[in-house]
MMTF fields as JSON, N, C-alpha, C and O atoms, coordinates in Angstrom:
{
  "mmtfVersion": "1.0.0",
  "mmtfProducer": "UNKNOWN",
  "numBonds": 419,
  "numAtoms": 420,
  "numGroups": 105,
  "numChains": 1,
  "numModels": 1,
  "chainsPerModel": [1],
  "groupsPerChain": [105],
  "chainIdList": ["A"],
  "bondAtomList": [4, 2, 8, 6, 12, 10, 16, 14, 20, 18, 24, 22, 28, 26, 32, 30, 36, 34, 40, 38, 44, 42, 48, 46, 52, 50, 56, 54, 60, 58, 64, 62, 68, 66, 72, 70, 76, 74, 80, 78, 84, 82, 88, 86, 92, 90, 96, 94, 100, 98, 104, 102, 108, 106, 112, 110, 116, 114, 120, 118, 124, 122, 128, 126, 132, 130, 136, 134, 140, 138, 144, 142, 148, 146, 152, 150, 156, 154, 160, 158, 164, 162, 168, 166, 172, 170, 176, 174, 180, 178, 184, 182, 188, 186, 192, 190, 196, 194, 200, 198, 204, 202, 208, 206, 212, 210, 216, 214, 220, 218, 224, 222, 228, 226, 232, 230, 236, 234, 240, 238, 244, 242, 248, 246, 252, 250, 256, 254, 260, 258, 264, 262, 268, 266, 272, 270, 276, 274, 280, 278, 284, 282, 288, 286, 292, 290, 296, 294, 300, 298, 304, 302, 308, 306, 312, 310, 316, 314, 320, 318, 324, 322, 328, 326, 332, 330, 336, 334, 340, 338, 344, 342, 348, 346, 352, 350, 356, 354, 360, 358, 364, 362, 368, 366, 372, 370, 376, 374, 380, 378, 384, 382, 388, 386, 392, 390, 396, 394, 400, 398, 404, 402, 408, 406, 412, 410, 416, 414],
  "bondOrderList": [1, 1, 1, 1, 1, 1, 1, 1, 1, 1, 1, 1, 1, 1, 1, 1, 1, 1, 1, 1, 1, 1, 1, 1, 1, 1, 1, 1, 1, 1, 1, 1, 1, 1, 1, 1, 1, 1, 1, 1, 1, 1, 1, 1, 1, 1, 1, 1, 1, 1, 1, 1, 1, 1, 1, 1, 1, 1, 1, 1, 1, 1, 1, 1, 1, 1, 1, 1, 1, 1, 1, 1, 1, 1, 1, 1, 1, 1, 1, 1, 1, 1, 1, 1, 1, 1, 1, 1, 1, 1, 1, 1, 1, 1, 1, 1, 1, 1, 1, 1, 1, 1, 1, 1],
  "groupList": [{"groupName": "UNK", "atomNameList": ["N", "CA", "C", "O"], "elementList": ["N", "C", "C", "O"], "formalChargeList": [0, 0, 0, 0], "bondAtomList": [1, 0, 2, 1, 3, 2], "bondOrderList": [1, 1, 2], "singleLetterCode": "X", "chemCompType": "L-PEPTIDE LINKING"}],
  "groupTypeList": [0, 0, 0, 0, 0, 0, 0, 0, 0, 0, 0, 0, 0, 0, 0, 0, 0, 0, 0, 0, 0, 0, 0, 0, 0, 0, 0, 0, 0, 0, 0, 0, 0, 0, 0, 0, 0, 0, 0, 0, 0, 0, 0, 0, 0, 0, 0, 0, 0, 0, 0, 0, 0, 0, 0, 0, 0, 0, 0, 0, 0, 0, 0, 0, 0, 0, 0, 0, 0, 0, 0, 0, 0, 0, 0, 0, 0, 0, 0, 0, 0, 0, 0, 0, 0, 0, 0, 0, 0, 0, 0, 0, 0, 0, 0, 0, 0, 0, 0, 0, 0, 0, 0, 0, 0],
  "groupIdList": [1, 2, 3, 4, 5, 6, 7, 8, 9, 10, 11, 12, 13, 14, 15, 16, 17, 18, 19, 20, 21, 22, 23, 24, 25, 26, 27, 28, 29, 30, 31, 32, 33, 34, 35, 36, 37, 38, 39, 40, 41, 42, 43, 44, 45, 46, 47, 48, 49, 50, 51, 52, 53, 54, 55, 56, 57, 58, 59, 60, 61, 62, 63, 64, 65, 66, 67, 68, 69, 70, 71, 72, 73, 74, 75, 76, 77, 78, 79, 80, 81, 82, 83, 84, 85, 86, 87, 88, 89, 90, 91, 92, 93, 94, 95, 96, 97, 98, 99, 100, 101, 102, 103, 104, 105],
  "secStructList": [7, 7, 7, 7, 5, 7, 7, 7, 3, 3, 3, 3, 3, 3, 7, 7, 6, 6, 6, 6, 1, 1, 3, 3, 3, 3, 3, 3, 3, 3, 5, 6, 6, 7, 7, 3, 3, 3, 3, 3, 3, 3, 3, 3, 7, 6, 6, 6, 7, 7, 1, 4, 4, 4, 3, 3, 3, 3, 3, 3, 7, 7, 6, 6, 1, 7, 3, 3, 3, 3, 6, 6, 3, 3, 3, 7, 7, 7, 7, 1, 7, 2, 2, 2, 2, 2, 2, 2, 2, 2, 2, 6, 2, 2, 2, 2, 2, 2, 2, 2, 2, 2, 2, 2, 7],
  "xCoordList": [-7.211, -8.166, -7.555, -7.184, -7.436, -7.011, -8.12, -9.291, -7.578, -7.977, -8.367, -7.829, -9.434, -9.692, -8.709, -7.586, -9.28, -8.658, -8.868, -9.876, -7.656, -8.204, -7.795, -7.146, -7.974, -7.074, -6.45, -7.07, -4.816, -3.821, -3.718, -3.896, -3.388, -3.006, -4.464, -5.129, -4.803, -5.586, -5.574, -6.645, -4.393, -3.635, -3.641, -3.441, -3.906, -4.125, -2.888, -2.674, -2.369, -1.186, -1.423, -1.167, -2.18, -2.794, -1.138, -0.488, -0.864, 0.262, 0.541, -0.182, 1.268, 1.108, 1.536, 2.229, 0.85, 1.494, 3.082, 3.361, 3.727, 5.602, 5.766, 6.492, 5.314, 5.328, 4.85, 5.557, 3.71, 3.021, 1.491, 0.787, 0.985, -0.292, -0.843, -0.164, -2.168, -2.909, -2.647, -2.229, -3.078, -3.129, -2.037, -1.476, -1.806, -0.836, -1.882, -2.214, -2.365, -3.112, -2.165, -1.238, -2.535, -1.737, -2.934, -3.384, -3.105, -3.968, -3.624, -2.877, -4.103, -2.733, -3.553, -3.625, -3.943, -4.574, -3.937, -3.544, -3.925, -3.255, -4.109, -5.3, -3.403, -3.946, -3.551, -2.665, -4.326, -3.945, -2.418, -1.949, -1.527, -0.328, 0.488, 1.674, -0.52, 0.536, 1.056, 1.675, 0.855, 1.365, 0.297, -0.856, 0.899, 0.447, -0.78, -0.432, -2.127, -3.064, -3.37, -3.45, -3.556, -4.101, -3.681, -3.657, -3.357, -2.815, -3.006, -3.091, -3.057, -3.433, -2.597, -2.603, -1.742, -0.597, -0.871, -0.716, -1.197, -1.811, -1.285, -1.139, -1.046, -0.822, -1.905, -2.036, -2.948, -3.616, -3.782, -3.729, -4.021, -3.95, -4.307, -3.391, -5.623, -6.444, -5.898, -6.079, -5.013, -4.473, -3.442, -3.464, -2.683, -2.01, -2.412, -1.953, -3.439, -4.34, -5.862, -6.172, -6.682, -7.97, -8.669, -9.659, -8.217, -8.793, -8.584, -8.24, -8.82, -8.854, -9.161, -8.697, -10.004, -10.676, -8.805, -8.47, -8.308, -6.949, -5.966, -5.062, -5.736, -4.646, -3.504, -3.458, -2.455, -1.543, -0.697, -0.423, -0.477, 0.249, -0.683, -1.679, 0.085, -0.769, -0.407, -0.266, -0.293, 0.316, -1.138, -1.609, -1.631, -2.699, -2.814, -2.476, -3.414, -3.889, -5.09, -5.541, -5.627, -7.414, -7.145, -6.095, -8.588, -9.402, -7.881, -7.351, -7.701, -6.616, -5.103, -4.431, -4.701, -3.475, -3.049, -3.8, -1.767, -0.655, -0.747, -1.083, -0.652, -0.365, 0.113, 0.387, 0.129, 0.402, -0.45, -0.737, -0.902, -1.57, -0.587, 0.023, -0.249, 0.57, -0.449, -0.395, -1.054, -2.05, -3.281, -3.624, -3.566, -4.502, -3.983, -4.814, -2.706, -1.924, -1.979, -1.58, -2.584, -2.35, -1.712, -1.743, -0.895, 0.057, 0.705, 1.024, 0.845, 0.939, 2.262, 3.052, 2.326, 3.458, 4.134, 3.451, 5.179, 5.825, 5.99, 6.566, 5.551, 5.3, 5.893, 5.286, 6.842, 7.966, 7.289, 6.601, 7.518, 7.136, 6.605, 7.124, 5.742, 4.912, 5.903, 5.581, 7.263, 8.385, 8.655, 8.537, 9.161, 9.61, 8.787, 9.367, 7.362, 6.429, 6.264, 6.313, 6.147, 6.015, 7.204, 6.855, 8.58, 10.034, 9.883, 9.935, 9.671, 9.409, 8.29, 8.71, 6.948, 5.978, 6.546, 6.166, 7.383, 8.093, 8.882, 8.672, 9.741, 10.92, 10.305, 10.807, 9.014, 8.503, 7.717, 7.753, 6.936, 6.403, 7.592, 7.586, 8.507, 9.685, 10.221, 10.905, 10.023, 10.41, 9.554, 9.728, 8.446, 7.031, 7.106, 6.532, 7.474, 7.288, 8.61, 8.668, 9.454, 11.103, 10.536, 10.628, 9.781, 9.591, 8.579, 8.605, 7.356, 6.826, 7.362, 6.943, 8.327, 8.829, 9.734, 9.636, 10.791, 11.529, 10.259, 10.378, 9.116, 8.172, 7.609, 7.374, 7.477, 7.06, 8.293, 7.952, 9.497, 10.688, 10.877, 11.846],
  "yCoordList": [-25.063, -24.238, -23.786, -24.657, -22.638, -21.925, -22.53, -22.777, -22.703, -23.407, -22.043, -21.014, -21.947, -20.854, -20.399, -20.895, -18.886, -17.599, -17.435, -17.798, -16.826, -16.857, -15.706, -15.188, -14.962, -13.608, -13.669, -13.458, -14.055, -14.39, -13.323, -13.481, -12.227, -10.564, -9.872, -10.035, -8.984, -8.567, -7.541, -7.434, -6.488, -5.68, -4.26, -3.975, -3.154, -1.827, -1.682, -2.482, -0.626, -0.252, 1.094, 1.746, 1.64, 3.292, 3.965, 3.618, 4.799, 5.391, 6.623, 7.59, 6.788, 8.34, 9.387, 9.271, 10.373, 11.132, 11.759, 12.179, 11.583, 11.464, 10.811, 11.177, 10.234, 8.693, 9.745, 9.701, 10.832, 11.479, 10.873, 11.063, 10.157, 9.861, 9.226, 8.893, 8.93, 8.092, 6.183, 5.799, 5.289, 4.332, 3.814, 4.581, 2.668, 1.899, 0.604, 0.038, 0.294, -1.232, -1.994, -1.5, -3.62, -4.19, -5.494, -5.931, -5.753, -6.96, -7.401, -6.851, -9.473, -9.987, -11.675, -12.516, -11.743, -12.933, -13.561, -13.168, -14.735, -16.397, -17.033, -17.05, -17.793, -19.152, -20.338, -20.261, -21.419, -22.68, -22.894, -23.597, -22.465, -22.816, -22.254, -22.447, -20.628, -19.774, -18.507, -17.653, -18.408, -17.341, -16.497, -16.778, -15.194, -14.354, -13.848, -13.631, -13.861, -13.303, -11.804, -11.306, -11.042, -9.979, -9.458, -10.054, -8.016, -7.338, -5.727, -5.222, -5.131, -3.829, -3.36, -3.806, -2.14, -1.829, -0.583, -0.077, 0.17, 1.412, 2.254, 1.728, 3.848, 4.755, 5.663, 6.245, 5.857, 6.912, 7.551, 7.03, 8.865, 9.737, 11.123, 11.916, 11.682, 12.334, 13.909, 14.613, 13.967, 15.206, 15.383, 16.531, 14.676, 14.561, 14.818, 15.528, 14.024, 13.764, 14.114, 12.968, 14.536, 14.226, 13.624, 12.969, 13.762, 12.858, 11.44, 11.058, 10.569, 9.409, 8.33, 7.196, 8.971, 8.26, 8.63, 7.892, 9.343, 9.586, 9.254, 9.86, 8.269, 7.324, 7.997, 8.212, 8.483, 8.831, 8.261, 8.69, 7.381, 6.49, 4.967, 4.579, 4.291, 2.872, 1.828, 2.181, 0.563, -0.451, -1.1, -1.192, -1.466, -2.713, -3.212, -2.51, -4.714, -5.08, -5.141, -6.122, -4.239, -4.402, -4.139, -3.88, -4.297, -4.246, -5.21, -4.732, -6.099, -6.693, -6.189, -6.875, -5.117, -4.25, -3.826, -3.374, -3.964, -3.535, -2.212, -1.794, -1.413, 0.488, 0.678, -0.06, 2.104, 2.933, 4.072, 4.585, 4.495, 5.777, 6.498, 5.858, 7.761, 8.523, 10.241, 11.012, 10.461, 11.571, 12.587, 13.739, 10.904, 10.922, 10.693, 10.749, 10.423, 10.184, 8.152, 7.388, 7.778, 6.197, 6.399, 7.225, 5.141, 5.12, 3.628, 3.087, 3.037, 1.201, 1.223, 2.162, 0.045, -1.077, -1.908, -2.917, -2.039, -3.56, -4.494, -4.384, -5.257, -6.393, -7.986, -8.827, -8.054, -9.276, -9.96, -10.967, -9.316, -10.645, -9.474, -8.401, -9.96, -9.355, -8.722, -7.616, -9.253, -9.114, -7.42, -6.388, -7.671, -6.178, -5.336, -4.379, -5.023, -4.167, -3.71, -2.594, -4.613, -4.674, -3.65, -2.682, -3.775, -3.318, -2.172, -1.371, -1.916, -0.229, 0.639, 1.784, 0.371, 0.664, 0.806, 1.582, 0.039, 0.392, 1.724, 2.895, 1.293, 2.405, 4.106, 5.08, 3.929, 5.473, 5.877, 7.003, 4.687, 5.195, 5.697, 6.827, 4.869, 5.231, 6.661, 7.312, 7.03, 8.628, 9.736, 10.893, 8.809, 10.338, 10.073, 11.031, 9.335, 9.724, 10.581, 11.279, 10.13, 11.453, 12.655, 13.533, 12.828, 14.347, 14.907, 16.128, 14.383, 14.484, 15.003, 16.048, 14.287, 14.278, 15.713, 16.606, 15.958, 16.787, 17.99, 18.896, 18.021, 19.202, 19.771, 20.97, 18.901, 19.029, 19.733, 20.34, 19.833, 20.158, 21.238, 21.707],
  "zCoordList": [-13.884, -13.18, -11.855, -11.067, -11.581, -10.226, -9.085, -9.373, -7.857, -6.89, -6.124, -6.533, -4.84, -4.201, -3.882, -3.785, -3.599, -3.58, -1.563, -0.957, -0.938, 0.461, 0.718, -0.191, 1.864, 2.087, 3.394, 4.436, 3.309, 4.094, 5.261, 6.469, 4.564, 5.486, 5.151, 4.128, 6.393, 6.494, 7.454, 8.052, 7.897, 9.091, 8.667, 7.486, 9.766, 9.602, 10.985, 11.896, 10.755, 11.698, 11.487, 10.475, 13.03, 13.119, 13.66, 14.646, 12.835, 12.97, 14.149, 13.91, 15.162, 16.392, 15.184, 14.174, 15.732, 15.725, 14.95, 13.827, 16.007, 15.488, 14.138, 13.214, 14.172, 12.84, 11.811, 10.805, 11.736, 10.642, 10.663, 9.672, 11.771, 11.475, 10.525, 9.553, 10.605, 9.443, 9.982, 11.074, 8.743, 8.723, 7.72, 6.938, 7.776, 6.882, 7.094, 8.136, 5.371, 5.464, 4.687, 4.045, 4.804, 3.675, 4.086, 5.145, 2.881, 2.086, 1.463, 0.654, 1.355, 0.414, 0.288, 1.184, -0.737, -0.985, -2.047, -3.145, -1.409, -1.866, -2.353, -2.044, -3.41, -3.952, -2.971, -2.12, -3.218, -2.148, -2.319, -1.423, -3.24, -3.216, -3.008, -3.274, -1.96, -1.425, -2.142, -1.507, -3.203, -4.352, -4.513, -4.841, -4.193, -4.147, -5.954, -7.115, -5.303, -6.242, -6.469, -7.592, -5.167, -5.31, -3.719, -2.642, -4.129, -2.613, -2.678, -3.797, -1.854, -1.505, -0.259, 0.888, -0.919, 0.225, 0.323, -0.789, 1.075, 1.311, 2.824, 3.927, 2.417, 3.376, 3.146, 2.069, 4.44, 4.126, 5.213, 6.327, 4.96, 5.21, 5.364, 5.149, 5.744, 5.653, 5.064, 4.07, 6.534, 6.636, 5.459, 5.016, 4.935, 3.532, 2.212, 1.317, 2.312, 0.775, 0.803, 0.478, 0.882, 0.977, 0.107, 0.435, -1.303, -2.39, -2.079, -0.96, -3.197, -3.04, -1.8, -1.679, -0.998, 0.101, 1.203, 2.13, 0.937, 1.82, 1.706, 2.281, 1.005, 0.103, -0.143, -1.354, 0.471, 0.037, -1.19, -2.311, -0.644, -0.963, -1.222, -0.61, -2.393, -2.583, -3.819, -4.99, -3.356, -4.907, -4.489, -3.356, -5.568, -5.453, -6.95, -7.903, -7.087, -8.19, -8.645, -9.237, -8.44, -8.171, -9.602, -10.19, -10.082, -11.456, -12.651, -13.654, -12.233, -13.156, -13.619, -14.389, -13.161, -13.299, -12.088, -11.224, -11.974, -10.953, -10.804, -11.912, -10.147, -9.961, -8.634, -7.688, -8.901, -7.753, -7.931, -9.013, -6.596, -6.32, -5.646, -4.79, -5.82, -5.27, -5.228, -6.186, -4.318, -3.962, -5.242, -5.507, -5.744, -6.443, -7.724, -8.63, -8.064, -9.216, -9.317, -8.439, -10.636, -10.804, -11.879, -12.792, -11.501, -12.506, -12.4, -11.341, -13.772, -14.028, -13.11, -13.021, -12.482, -12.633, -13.117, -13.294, -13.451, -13.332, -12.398, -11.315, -12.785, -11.385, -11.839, -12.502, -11.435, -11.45, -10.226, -10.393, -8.781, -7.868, -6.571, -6.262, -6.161, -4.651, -3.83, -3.396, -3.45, -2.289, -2.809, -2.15, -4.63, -5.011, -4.865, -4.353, -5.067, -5.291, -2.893, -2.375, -2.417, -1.023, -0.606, 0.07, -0.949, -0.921, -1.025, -0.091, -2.173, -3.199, -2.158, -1.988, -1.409, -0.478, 0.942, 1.819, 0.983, 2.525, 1.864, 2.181, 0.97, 0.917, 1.098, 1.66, 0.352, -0.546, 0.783, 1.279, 1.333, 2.982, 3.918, 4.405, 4.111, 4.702, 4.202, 4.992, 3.293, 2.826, 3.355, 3.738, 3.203, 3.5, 4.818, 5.335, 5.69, 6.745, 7.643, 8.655, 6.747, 7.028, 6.866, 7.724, 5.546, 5.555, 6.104, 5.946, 6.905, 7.72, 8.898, 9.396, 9.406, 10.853, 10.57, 11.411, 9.133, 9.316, 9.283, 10.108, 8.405, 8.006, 9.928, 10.082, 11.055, 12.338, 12.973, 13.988, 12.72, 13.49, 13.469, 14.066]
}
């Protein structure tokens, strides 16, 4: 039997300006033994996306399956371990916000 569920991370990082604006959340709930259950990694973004509540960008495991939202696009994952899926969300945020900054220049 799985032991309670807690929610470890719980952080919004409001982005300036320069950066491309919007929010970056990340949510991330543990079992008592530390291993990752359920997480929500999210870029949103009004001015980007307007669908999906703004969501540009997004991995979560909600409703029992791994995905990605990409501006109203879901689409499954493979999900080996929390670190890779976290990795892949920096990298693809780390992109949209290059072309942001180059799209302002």
């Amino acid at each position: 039997m799985a032991g309670p569920v807690r929610k470890a991370v719980d952080e919004r990082f409001y982005l300036p300006t320069a950066k491309g604006g919007g929010v970056l959340r990340r949510e991330i709930w543990v079992d008592q033994r530390g291993r990752v259950i359920r997480y929500n990694l999210a870029y949103v973004n009004h001015l980007i996306h307007a669908g999906d509540n703004g969501r540009v960008l997004g991995y979560d495991s909600a409703h029992g399956s791994h995905h990605r939202h990409y501006k109203g696009k879901v689409t499954a994952v493979r999900f080996e371990r929390f670190e890779q899926i976290e990795a892949r969300f920096q990298r693809e945020w780390n992109r949209l916000a290059e072309e942001v900054r180059r799209e302002e220049d």
